[in-house]
C-alpha positions in Angstrom: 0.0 0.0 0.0 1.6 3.3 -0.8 1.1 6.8 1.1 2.6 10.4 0.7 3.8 9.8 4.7 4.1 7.1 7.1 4.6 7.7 10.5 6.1 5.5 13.1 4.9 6.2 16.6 0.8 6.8 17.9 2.5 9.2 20.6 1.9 12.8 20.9 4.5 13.7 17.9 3.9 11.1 15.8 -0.4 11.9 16.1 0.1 15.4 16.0 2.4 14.9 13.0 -0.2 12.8 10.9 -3.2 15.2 11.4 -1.1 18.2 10.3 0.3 16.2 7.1 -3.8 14.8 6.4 -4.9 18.4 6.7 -2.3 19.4 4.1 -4.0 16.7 1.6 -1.6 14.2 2.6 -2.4 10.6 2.4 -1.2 9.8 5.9 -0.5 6.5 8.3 0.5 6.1 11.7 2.0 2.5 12.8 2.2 2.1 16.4 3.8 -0.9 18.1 1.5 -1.1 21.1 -2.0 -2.2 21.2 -3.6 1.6 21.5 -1.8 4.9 20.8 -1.3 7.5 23.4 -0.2 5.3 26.2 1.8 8.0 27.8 -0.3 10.5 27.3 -3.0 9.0 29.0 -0.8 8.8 32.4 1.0 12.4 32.2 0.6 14.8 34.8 -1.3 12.5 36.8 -4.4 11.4 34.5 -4.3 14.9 33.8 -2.3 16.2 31.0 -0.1 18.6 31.4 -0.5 19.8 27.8 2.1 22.8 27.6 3.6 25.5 29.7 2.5 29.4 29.4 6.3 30.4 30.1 8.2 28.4 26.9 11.4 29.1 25.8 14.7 27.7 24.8 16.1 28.1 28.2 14.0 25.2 29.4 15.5 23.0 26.6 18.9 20.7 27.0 20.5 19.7 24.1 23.9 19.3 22.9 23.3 22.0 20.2 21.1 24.6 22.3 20.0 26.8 18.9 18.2 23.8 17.6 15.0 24.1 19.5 14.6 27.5 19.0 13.0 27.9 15.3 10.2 24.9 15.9 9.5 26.6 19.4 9.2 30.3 17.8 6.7 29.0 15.3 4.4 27.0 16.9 3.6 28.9 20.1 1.5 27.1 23.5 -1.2 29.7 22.4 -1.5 27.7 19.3 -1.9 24.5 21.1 -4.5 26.2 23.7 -6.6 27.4 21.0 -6.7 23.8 19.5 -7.5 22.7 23.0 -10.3 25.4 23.8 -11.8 24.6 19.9 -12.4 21.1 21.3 -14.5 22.8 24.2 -11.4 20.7 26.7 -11.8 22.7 30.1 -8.3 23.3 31.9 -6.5 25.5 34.2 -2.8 26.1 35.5 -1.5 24.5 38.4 1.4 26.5 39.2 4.3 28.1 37.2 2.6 28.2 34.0 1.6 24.7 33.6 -1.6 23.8 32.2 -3.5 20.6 33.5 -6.8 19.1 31.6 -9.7 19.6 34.6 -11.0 16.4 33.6 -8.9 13.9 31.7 -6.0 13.5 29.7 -8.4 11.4 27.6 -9.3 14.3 26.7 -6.6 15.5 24.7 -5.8 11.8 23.1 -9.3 12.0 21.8 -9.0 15.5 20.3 -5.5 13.9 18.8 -7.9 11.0 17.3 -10.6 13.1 15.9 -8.1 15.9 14.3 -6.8 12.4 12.9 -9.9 11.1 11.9 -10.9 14.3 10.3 -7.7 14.5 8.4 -8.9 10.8 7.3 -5.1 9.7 8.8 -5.4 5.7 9.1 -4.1 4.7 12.1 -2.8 1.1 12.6 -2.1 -0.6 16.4 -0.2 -3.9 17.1 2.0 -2.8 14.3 5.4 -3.0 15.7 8.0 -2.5 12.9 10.4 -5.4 11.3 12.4 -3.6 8.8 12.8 0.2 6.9 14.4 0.5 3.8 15.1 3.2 1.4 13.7 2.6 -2.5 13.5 4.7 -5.3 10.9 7.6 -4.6 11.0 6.9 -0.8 10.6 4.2 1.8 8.9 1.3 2.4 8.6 -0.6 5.9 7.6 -3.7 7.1 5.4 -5.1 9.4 4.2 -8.6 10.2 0.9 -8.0 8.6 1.9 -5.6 5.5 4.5 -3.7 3.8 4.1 -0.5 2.9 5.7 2.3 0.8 5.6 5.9 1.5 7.6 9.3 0.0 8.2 10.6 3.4 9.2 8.5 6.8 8.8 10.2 10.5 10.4 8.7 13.1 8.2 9.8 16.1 8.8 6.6 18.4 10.1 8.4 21.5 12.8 7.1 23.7 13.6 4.5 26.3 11.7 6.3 29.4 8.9 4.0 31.0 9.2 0.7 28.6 5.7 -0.5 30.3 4.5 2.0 27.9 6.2 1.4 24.6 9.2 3.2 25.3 12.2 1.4 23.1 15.6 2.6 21.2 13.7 1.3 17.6 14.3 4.8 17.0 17.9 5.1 17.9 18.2 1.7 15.8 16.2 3.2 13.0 18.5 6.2 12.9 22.3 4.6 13.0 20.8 2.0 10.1 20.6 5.3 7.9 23.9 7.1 9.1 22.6 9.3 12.3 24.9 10.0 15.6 22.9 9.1 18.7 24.3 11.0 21.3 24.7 9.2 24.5 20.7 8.5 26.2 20.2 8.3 30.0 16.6 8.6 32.1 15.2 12.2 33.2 13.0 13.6 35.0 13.2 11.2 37.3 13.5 10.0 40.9 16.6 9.8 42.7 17.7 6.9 44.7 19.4 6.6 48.1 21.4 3.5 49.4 23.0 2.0 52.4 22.9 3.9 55.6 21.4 7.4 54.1 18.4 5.4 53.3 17.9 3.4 56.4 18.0 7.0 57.9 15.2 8.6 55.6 13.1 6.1 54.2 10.5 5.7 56.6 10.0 9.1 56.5 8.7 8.1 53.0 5.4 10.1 51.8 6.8 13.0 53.6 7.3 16.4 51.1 8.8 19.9 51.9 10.0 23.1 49.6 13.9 22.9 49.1 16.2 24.3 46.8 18.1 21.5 44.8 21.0 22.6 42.5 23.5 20.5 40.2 26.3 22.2 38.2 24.7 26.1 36.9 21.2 24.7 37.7 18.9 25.4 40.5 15.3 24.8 40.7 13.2 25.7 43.9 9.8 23.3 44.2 8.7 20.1 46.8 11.0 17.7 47.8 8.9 14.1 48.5 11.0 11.1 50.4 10.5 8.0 49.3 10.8 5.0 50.3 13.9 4.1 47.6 14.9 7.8 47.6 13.9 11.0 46.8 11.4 12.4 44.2 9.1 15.6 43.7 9.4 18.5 41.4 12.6 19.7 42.8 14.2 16.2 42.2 12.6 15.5 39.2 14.4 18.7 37.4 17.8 18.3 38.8 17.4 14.7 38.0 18.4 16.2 34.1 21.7 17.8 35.6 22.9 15.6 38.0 25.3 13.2 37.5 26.2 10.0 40.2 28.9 11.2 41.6 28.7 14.7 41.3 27.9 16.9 44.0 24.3 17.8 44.3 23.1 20.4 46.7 19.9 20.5 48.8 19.0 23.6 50.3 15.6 23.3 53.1 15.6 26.4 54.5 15.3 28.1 50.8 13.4 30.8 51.7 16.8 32.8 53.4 19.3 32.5 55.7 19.1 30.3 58.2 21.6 31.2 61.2 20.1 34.7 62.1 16.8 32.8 61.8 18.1 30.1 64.4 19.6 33.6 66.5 16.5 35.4 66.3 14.6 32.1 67.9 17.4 31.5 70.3 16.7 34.9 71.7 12.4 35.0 71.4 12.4 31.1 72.6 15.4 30.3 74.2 13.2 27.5 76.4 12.1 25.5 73.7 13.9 22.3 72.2 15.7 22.8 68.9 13.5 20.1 67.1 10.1 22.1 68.4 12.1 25.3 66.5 12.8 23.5 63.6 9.7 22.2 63.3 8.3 25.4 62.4 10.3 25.4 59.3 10.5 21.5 58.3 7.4 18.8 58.8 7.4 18.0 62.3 8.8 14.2 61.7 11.8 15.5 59.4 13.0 18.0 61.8 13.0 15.2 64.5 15.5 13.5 62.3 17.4 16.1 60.7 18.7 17.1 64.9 19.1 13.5 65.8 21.3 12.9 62.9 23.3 16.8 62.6 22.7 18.8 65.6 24.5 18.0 68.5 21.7 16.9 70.8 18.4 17.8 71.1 19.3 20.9 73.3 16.7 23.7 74.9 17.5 26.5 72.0 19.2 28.8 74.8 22.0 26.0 75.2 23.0 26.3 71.6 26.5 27.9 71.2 27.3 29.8 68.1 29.5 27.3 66.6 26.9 24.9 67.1 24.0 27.0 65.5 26.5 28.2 62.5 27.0 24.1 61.5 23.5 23.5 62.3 22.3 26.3 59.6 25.3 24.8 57.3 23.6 21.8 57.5 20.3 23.1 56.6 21.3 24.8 53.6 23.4 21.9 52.0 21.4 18.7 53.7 24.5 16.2 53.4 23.1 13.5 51.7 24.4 11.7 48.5 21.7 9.9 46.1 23.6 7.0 44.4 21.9 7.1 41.0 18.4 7.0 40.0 15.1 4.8 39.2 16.1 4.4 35.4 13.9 4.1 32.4 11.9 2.2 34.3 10.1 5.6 35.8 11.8 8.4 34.0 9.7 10.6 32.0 12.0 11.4 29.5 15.0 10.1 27.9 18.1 12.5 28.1 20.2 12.5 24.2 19.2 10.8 21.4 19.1 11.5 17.4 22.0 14.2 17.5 20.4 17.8 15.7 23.3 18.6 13.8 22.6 16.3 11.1 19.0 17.5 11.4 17.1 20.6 9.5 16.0 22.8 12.3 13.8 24.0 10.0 12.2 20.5 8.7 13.7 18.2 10.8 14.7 16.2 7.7 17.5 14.2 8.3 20.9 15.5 6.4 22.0 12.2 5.6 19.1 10.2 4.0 15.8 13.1 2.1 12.5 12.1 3.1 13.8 10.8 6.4 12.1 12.9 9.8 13.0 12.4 13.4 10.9 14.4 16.4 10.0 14.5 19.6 11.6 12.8 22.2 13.9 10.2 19.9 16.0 13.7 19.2 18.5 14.9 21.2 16.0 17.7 23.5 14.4 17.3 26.5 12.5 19.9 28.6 11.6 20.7 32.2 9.0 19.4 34.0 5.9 21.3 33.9 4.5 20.3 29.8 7.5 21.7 28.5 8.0 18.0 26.5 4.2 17.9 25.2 4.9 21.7 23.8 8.5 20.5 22.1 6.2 17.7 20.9 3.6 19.7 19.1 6.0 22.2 17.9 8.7 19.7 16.6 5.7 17.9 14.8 4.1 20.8 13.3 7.7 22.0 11.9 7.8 18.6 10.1 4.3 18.1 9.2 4.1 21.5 7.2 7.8 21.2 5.3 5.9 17.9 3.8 
């Protein structure tokens, strides 16, 4: 069977692709190697979706070559994707820092992805994992176990490694050496970050616990909740240093982000100097962490009036660089994104056709760019798509 595209990947690129290419009179299909598309759309934000971000730019994009995001990002804007959302009648609202959640469902979107599909008369084929991709004259043709097919134009839209319950895979990475492509090196982010040996025993039956810190890795710093666990640690805060961080490099943990601690400890020294240090503390920690944090780095639960100044100095040291040192992470296994990838250099920013093999596409996650937390990924999804799906 032969079509003007075929996509590979029912994700949010890959559907977002097809619908754009069908509404440009493109005979379109999207194979997708799981039984239903959109399986990690369904479980973003929650069961909610969180669809885009008001606040987008470049800044919340790593890549190896930083200017690539910048010309898909320009042109297709979140208000773009908003008034897609609001033509569908899809209620929403923003959480907090710009992100915007579904009220309802992230069913919600998926289905406006399907019907902007079906409307675009896209055919969309499930259970259609992919045995082999070839080049021919005029284009490609793939095969699957059911059919072959032959297409001008191939999209590679099949994600990355992140959450393999879900479909994630390196067919893309595969896909993208067998024609010539770099594939920078991949690891998991966004993701939690794990504790072992005594550090753990210490923390992790304070697991369900959260608290605002300030976590910072390298130039980055992002202040949001901090939630133990019982394999580690996890929240926004440790989800977006999760993308800088390193095992063995230092991280830093700052709880008392909201100033400096030491004239804070001074000032409750001298307005409650007959109350324990872990009843002070308590005031600015949850109740259960403080308990711990002065069991394990003060020098004794002391009335706050017995506190000498060295004591209160390494206290507030303490507080603002909590010594602990995560030993890695969860993995794939519960990362929301993969880190690397297809590497944009021998990519069109423009088109996102591949510089090695015309007619050839890669976006979305399978590239090398990955964004915050907070729907930065969905928008580099719609916006990477659309690039593609109006160069066709």
């Amino acid at each position: 069977m032969t079509y003007d595209l075929i996509v590979l990947g029912g994700g949010a690129a890959g559907l977002f692709c097809a619908f754009t290419a069908g509404q440009r009179g493109k005979r379109v299909l999207v194979l997708e190697s799981a039984n239903k598309v959109g399986k990690k759309i369904l479980m973003s934000g929650g069961g909610r979706c969180n669809f885009t971000n008001l606040e987008v730019t470049p800044a919340q994009y790593l890549s190896a070559n930083p200017h690539f995001c910048k010309s898909a990002l320009a042109r297709y804007r979140p208000e773009h994707f908003i008034a897609l959302v609001e033509q569908h009648g899809i209620a929403y609202h923003e959480k907090e820092l710009g992100q915007l959640f579904c009220d309802e469902s992230s069913k919600q979107i998926l289905q406006m992805l399907l019907d902007e599909c079906a409307q675009a008369q896209v055919r969309i084929e499930v259970d259609s994992a992919v045995l082999s991709a070839s080049a021919v004259e005029g284009g490609y043709r793939v095969k699957t176990a059911q059919n072959q097919y032959v297409a001008s134009k191939l999209v590679v839209a099949t994600g990355g490694l992140s959450i393999p319950t879900l479909g994630g895979s390196d067919f893309g990475y595969r896909l993208a050496k067998q024609f010539g492509h770099t594939i920078l090196p991949t690891r998991a982010g966004l993701v939690p970050l794990t504790l072992s040996g005594k550090p753990l025993e210490q923390w992790n039956d304070l697991s369900g616990l959260a608290l605002p810190v300030e976590a910072s890795a390298g130039k980055a710093s992002f202040r949001n909740q901090l939630l133990v666990t019982h394999r580690g640690l996890s929240g926004p805060a440790m989800l977006q240093i999760s993308n800088y961080w390193q095992p063995g490099e230092p991280l830093r943990i700052d709880l008392f982000p909201q100033g400096d601690a030491e004239p804070w400890l001074a000032e409750q020294q001298q307005s409650r100097p007959a109350s324990e240090l872990r009843t002070v503390l308590a005031d600015a920690l949850p109740k259960r962490f403080a308990q711990r944090f002065v069991e394990l780095y003060a020098p004794a639960n002391k009335l706050m009036r017995q506190l000498i100044p060295a004591e209160r100095k390494a206290l507030a040291a303490a507080l603002h660089a909590w010594p602990i040192t995560p030993n890695g992470t969860e993995g794939y296994r519960t990362a929301e994104v993969t880190l690397g990838g297809v590497d944009t250099r021998e990519l069109s920013s423009t088109t996102f056709e591949s510089k090695h093999a015309p007619g050839l596409h890669f976006i979305g996650e399978v590239v090398d760019v990955t964004g915050w937390l907070g729907g930065y990924n969905f928008q580099w999804a719609w916006a990477s798509a659309q690039a593609c799906a109006t160069a066709l």
